[in-house]
C-alpha positions, 0 to 999 in steps of 0.5 A: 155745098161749097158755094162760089163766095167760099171758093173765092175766099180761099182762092184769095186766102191762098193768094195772099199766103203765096205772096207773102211767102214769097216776099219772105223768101226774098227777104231770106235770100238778101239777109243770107246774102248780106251775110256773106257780104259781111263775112267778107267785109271782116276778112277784107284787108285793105280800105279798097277791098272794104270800099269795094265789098260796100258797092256790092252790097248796096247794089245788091240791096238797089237791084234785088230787094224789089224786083224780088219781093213781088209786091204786085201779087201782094198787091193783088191779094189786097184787092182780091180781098177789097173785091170781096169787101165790096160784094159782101157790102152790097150784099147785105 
C-alpha cells in the first residue's frame, strides 16, 4: 500500500527533476545561441559589426537567461523537499 508520504515524495522528486530539466534546457538554448553569435562575430568585417554583434549578445545573456531558467520551480522543489524534512522530523 502506497501511503501519502510516499506520494509526496515522488510528486517532489518529480518536482525537482522538471525544474532542473527545465533550467538545463534554457542553458542549451542560450549556449546554441552564443554560438550563433560568435559565428557571426567571426565572420563580421568591420569594428562596428563586431561592437553590434557584442550588444546583442549581452542582451540576450541580460533578457533570457533568468527569466528562462525558471528559478521559482527550483525554488519550490527545494522547499517541497525542506517541507517533508520537517515532518519527517516531528515525526520521528
Amino acid at each position: 500500500m502506497t501511503t501519502l508520504a510516499k506520494i509526496e515524495a515522488q510528486y517532489n522528486d518529480q518536482n525537482a527533476l522538471d525544474a532542473l530539466i527545465t533550467a538545463r534546457k534554457a542553458l542549451k538554448s542560450v549556449m546554441c545561441e552564443l554560438d550563433r553569435y560568435i559565428n557571426r562575430l567571426e565572420e563580421a568585417s568591420s569594428p562596428e559589426d563586431k561592437a553590434d554583434l557584442m550588444n546583442w549578445a549581452l542582451n540576450h545573456l541580460a533578457c533570457s537567461i533568468m527569466p528562462n531558467l525558471r528559478l521559482e520551480l527550483i525554488a519550490k522543489a527545494q522547499a517541497q523537499y525542506t517541507r517533508a524534512s520537517q515532518i519527517e522530523r516531528s515525526a520521528a
